[in-house]
Each structure stands twice: as structure tokens, then as C-alpha cells.
C-alpha positions in Angstrom: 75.4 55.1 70.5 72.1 53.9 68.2 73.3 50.9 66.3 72.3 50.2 62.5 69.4 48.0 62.1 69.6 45.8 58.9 66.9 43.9 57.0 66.8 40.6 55.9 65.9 39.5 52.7 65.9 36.0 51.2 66.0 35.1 47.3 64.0 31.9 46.4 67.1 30.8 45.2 68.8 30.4 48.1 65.3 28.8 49.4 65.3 26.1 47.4 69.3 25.6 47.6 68.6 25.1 51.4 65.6 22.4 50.7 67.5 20.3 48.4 70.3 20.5 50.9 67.8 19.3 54.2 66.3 16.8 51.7 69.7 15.8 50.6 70.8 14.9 54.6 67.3 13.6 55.5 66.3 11.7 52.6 69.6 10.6 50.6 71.5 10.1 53.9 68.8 9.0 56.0 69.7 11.5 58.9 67.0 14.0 59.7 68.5 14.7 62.7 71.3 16.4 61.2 69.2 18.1 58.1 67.2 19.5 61.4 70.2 20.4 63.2 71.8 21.9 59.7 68.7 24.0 59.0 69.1 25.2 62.5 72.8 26.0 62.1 72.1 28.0 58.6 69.4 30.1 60.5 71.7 30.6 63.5 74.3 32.2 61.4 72.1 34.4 58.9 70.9 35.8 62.3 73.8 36.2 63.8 75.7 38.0 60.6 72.3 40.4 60.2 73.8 42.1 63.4 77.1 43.6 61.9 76.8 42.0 58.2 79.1 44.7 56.7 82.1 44.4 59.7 83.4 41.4 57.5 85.6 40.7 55.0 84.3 40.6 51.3 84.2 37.1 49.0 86.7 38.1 46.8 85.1 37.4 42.9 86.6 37.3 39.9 83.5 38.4 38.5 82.5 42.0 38.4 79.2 42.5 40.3 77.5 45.7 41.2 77.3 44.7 44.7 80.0 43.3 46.8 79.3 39.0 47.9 80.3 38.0 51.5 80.3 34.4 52.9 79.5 32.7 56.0 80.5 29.4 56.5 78.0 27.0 58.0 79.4 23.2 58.3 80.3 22.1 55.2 78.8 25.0 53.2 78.5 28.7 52.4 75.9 31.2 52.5 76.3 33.9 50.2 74.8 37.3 50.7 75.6 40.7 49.6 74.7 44.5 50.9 72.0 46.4 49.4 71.1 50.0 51.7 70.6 48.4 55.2 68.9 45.1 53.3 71.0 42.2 54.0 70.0 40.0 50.9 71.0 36.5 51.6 71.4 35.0 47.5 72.3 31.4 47.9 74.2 28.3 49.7 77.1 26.4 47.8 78.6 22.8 48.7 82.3 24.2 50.3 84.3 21.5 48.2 82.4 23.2 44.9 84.9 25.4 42.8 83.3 28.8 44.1 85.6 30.7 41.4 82.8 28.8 38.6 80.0 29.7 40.9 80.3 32.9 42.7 
């Protein structure tokens, strides 16, 4: 059985949400060790999730969107990504204790 091959894609947004978030725990907190070992998490999952991104549950929105959000959760946070084709498009990354009904 061939299994579906996905592509990644990541918006700047999410790029810079992810810096600000390192630089928050390195800089603000004064523990690089755990912005490295975040950073490494974040990756770890996005990689993990591009194998079978579609086999899990939707974010359920209040908004209406042309394209359906899901969420992994990585620590204390959430990467957001939706389904375009076979393109995984990973948008951005939001503080857990955030209202993500305001956000998402």
C-alpha cells in the first residue's frame, strides 16, 4: 500500500511567533536550554504530524474559514496548521492559556 506524501509549508508568521517565543525563554527567562529544547520539541512534532496530518481531529472555530485549522500541542503551546492538496501549511503558534476562540 503506497502511502500519501505531504508537503510542508511554513508561513513567516508562524516564523516569527516561534522566535519571539525562543527569545522569550532564552532572553526574558534566562533559560536557553529550554528555548533549545522547545525549538526542538516544535520541530519534533511538525515532523511527526506531516506523516498522517489529516488522521486528526479538526480545531473546532467559530470562525468560518475556507480551510479546516488543526492543532498540535507542544508544551505549553499550540501549533496551528491547516490542509491545503497534500501541503501541510503550518500558520502559527499561540500561548495555550490564550483565549484561542479570539485568536483562531
Amino acid at each position: 500500500m503506497d502511502e500519501k506524501h505531504y508537503e510542508l509549508r511554513i508561513l513567516p508568521l508562524f516564523e516569527e511567533k516561534l522566535q519571539e517565543t525562543v527569545d522569550y525563554i532564552s532572553r526574558r527567562l534566562r533559560n536557553p536550554i529550554a528555548a533549545e529544547a522547545f525549538l526542538d520539541a516544535v520541530e519534533t512534532a511538525i515532523m511527526e504530524r506531516l506523516k498522517a496530518p489529516e488522521s486528526f481531529e479538526p480545531y473546532r472555530s467559530k470562525k468560518d474559514r475556507e480551510h479546516v485549522y488543526y492543532a498540535i500541542p507542544v508544551k505549553n503551546y499550540y501549533v496551528f496548521y491547516v490542509m491545503i492538496g497534500n501541503v501541510m501549511e503550518v500558520r502559527t503558534l499561540v500561548y495555550a492559556r490564550r483565549d484561542l476562540t479570539k485568536i483562531i
